[in-house]
VOGU-3710 file (C-alpha; in Angstrom, 3 decimals, decimal comma):
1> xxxxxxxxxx> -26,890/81,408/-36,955  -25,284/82,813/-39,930  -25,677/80,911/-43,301  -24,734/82,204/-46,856  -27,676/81,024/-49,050  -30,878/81,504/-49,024  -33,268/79,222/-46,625  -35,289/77,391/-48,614  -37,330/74,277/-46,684  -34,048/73,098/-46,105
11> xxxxxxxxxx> -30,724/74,995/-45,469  -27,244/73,583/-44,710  -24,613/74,921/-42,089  -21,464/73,052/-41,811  -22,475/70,358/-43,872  -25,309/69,767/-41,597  -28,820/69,801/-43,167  -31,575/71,576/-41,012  -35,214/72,224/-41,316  -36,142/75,627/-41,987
21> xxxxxxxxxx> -39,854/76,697/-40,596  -39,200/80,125/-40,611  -39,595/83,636/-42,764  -42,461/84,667/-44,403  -42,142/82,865/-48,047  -46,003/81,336/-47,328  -46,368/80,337/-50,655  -42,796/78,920/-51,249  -42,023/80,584/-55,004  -38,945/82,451/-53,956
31> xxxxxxxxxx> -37,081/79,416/-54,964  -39,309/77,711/-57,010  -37,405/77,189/-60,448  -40,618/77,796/-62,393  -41,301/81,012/-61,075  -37,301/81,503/-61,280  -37,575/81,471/-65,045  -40,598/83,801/-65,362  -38,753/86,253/-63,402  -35,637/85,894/-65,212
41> xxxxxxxxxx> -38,029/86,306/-68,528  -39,282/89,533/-67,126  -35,409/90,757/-66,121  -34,828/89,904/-69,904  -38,045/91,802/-71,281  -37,559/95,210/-68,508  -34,225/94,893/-67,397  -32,828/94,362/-63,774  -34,565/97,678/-62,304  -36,360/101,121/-63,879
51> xxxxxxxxxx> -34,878/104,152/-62,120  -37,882/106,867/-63,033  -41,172/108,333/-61,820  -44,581/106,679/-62,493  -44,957/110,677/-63,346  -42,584/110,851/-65,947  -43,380/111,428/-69,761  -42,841/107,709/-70,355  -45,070/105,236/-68,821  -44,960/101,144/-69,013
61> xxxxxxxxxx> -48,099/99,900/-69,759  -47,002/96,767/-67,028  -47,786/98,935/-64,223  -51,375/99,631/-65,619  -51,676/95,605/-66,292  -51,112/94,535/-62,833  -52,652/97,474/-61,019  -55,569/96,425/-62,572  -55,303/92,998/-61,684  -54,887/93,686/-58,303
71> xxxxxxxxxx> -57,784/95,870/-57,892  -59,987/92,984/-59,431  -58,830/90,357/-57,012  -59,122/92,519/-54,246  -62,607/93,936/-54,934  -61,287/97,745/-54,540  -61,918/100,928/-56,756  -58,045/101,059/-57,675  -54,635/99,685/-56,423  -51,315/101,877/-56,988
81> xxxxxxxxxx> -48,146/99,642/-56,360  -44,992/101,224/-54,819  -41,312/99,930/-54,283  -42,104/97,967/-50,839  -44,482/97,689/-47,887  -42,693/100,165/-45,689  -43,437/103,015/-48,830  -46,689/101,709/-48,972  -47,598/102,348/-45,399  -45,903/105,973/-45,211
91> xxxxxxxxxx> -48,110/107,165/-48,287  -51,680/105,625/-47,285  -50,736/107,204/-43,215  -49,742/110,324/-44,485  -52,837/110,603/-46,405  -54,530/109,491/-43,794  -53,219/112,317/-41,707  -54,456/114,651/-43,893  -58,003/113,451/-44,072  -58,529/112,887/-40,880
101> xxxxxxxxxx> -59,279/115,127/-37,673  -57,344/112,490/-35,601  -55,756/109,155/-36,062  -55,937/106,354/-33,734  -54,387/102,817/-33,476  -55,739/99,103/-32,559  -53,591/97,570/-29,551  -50,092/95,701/-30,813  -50,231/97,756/-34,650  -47,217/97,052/-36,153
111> xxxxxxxxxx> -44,777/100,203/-36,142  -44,813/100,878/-39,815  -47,980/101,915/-39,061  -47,946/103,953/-36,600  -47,697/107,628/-36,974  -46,297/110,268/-34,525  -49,600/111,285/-33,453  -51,802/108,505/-33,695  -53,790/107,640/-30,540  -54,644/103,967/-29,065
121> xxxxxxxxxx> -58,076/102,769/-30,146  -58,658/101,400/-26,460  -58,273/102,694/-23,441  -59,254/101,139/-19,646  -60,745/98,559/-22,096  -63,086/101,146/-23,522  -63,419/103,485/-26,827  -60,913/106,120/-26,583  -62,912/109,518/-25,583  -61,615/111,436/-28,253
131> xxxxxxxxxx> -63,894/109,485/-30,524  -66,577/110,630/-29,191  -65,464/114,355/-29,198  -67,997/116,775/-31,124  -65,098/118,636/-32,339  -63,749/115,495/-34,461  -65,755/114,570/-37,184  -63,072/112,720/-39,501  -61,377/109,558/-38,022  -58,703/107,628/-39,114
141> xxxxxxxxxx> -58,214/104,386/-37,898  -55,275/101,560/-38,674  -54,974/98,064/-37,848  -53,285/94,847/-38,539  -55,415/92,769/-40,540  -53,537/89,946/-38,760  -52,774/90,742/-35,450  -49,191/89,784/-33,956  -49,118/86,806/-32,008  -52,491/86,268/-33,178
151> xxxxxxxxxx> -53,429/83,362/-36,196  -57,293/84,866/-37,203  -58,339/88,223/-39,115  -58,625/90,838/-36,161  -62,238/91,669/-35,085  -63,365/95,138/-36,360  -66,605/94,796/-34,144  -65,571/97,471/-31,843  -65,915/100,204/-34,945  -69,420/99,697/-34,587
161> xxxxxxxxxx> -70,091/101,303/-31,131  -68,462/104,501/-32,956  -71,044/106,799/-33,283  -72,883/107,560/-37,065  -71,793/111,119/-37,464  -68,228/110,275/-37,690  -66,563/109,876/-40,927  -64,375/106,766/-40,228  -61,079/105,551/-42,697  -60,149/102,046/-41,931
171> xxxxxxxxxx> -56,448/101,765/-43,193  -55,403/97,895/-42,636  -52,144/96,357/-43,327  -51,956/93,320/-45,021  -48,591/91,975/-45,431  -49,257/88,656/-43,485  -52,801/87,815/-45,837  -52,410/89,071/-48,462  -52,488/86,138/-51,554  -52,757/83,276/-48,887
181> xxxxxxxxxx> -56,266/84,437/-47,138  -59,446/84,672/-48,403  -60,977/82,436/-51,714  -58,505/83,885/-54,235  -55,734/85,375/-52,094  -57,290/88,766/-52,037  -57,193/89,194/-48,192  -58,976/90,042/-45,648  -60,780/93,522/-46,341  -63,778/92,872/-47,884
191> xxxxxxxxxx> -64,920/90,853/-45,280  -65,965/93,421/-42,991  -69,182/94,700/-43,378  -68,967/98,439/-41,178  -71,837/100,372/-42,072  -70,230/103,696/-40,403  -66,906/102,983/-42,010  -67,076/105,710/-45,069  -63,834/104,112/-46,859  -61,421/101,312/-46,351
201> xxxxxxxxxx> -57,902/100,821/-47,486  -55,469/98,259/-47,713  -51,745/98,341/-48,019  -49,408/95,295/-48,259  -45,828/94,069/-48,817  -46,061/91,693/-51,888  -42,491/90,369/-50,405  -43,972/87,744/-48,131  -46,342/85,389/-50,068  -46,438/86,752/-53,754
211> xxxxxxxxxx> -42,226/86,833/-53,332  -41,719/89,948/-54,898  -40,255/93,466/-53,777  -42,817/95,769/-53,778  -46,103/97,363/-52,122  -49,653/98,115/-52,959  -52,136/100,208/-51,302  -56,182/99,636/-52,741  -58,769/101,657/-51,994  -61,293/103,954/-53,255
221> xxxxxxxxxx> -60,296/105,996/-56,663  -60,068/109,220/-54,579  -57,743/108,167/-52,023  -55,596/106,179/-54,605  -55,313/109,510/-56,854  -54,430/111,613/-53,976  -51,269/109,602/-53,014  -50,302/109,851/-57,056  -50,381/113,332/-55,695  -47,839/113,272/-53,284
231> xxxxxxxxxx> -44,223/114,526/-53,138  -42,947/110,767/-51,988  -44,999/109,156/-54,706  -44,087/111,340/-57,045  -40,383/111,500/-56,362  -39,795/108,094/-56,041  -39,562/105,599/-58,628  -41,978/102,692/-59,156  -41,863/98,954/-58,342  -39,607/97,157/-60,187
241> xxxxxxxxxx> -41,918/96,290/-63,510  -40,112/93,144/-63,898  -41,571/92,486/-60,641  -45,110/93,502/-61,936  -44,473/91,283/-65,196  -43,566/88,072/-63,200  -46,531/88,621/-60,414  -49,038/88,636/-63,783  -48,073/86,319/-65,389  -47,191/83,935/-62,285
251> xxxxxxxxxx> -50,934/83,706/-61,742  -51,297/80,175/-62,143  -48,302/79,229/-59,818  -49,771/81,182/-57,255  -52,933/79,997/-57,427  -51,247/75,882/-57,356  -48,802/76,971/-54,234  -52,335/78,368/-52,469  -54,347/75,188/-52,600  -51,086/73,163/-51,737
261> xxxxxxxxxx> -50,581/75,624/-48,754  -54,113/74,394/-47,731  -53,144/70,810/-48,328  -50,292/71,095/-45,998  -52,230/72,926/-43,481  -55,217/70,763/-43,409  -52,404/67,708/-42,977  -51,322/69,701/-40,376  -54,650/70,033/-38,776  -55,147/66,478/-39,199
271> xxxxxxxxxx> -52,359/64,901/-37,106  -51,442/67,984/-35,053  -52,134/66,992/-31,062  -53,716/70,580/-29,807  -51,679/72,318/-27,000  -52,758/75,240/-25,046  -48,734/76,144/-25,415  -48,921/77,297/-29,200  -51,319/78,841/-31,265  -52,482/77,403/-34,591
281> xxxxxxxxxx> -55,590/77,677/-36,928  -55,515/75,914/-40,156  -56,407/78,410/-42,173  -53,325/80,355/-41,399  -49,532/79,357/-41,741  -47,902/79,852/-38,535  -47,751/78,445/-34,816  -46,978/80,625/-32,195  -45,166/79,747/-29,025  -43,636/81,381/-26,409
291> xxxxxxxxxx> -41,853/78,262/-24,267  -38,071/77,996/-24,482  -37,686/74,106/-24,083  -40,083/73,515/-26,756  -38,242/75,809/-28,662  -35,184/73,956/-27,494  -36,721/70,708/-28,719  -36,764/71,768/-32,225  -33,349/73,199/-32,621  -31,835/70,126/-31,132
301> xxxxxxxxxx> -34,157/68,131/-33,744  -32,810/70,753/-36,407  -35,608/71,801/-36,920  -35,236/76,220/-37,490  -38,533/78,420/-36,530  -38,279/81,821/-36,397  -37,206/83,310/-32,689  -36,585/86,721/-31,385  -37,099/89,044/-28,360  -40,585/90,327/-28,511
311> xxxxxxxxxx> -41,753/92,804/-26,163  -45,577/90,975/-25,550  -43,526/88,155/-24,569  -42,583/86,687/-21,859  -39,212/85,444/-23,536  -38,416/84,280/-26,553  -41,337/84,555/-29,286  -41,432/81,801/-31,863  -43,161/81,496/-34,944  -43,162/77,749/-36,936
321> xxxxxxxxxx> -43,801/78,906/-40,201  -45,575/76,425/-42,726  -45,137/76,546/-46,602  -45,901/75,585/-49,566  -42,730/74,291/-50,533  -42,596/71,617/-47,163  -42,835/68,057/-47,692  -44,832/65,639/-45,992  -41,759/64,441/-44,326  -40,907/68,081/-43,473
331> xxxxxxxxxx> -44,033/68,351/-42,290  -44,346/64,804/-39,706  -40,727/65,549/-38,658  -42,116/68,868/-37,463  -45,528/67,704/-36,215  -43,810/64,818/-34,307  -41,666/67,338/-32,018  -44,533/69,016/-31,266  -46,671/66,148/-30,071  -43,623/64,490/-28,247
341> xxxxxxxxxx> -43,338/68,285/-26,281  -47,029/67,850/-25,688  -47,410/64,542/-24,478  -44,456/65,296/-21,925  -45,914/68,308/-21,129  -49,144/66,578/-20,455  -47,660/63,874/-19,051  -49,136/61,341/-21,774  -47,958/57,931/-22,189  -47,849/55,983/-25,239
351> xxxxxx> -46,721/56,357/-28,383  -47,301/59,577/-30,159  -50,181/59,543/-32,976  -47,819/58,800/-35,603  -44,025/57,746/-36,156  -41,577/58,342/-38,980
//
């Protein structure tokens, strides 16, 4: 389906209005006017884009600002923000690559960060051997920090049974919690505790929740420095600092879109009926289902997930994504497909829990 504006909760095609529980806009600012007009403040103050190197002989103080913001809400030695995600993950793997003896992967890692080389984590459902190898003594190790298909941090347990001697890098990608998990937003990373992990990084797209072009990548002040270092950091130019001057001082919207996030999650929770069919936690914003006539239920409903081809899939993977910016109403017009599919999938009788 084609449209030509921007989804917001609601989108309209032909003069029909339809339900949109789809994207990645978890906190719903993209089109909230208040965050509208500090961005257009910061376009005003820095213009619409900065074509230069953070190496150049001038340097806006904005970028120093909001790195160090970042790096205090995420509990890290330093954060170094970069045009977008997909930068972000190039620079921290190809540092990686050069710290490490050999890289390997955790089952289902997204392809941005996977490098040429890398080998899987698990193999036979066991430890790859290599890790074990007395030749390699430096490991590098990425991860989702949420897991596709999956609506919980991924379990880092298995780093454990890697033996003490090795030097271990944990680089996790956190596009998907980054600003809606964890007390403040911060994510997911400080969470583990990994004794034999020596350092762990972080990279994210700030594009999904914070609703801003960009990327970050936190870590420890010696990795950070050594991808100021590189040809691709060097050569490129930074994130847009309007960007950086809207996420800083945007602070307190984010922090009211969070807890309303959690409101609408929790009323979720609350009158959801559960159904071995989809996947949902209430601490994250997305239901998972792989079933084509629920999926059919909720277009004829006009009601828009997201739906494509995925290869873990059986068909059709769908994604109901739950914002900020829904209504109640959005909300029980969603829940009540979902509990009609379940009760006839159940075969219940009765009314459902609730009705409009």
């Amino acid at each position: 389906m084609q449209v030509n504006e921007i989804p917001n909760r609601t989108f309209y095609k032909d003069g029909e209005e339809f339900l949109y529980f789809g994207g990645t806009n978890y906190l719903g600012v993209t089109t909230l006017p208040e965050f509208q007009k500090i961005l257009l403040a910061a376009f005003q103050k820095w213009g619409t884009s900065y074509g230069s190197s953070r190496s150049a002989n001038i340097q806006l103080e904005i970028y120093e600002i909001a790195e160090n913001l970042l790096t205090q809400q995420i509990g890290t030695e330093a954060v170094v923000t970069v045009s977008s995600g997909m930068l972000a993950g190039k620079l921290a793997l190809e540092q990686l690559e050069h710290t490490s003896d050999l890289v390997f992967h955790f089952p289902n890692t997204h392809p941005a960060l996977l490098h040429p080389f890398s080998l899987p984590l698990i193999q036979n459902g066991k430890l790859n051997p290599f890790l074990f190898d007395v030749t390699v003594s430096k490991i590098g190790i990425v991860a989702d920090a949420i897991p596709s298909l999956e609506v919980t941090p991924i379990n880092l347990d298995i780093l454990k049974d890697i033996p003490n001697d090795k030097e271990i890098t944990l680089l996790l990608d956190e596009s998907h919690s980054i600003g809606i998990l964890g007390s403040k937003g911060q994510g997911v990373l400080k969470q583990y505790e990994l004794p034999n992990v020596r350092c762990k990084i972080s990279i994210a797209s700030l594009g999904k929740a914070m609703g801003l072009s960009g990327g970050i990548i936190a870590g420890d002040f010696q990795f950070i420095n050594e991808i100021k270092k590189q040809r691709n950091f060097v050569g490129a130019s930074g994130m847009n600092p309007a960007f950086l001057e809207t996420f800083v001082n945007a602070q307190s919207i984010y922090k009211k879109q969070r807890q309303q996030l959690k409101n609408n999650l929790n009323y979720v929770a609350n009158n959801l009926i559960p159904n071995s069919c989809f996947t949902f936690n209430e601490e994250y914003p997305a239901i998972y289902f792989d079933n084509d006539e629920l999926l059919q239920l909720l277009l004829e409903n006009n009601i828009i997930p997201t739906s494509f081809p995925y290869p873990t899939a059986s068909g059709k993977l769908s994604r109901i994504v739950i914002s900020a910016h829904h209504t109640e109403t959005d909300l029980n017009k969603m829940i009540q497909q979902l509990n009609i599919f379940t009760q006839m999938d159940s075969g219940l009788e009765g009314d459902i829990r609730f009705t409009l």
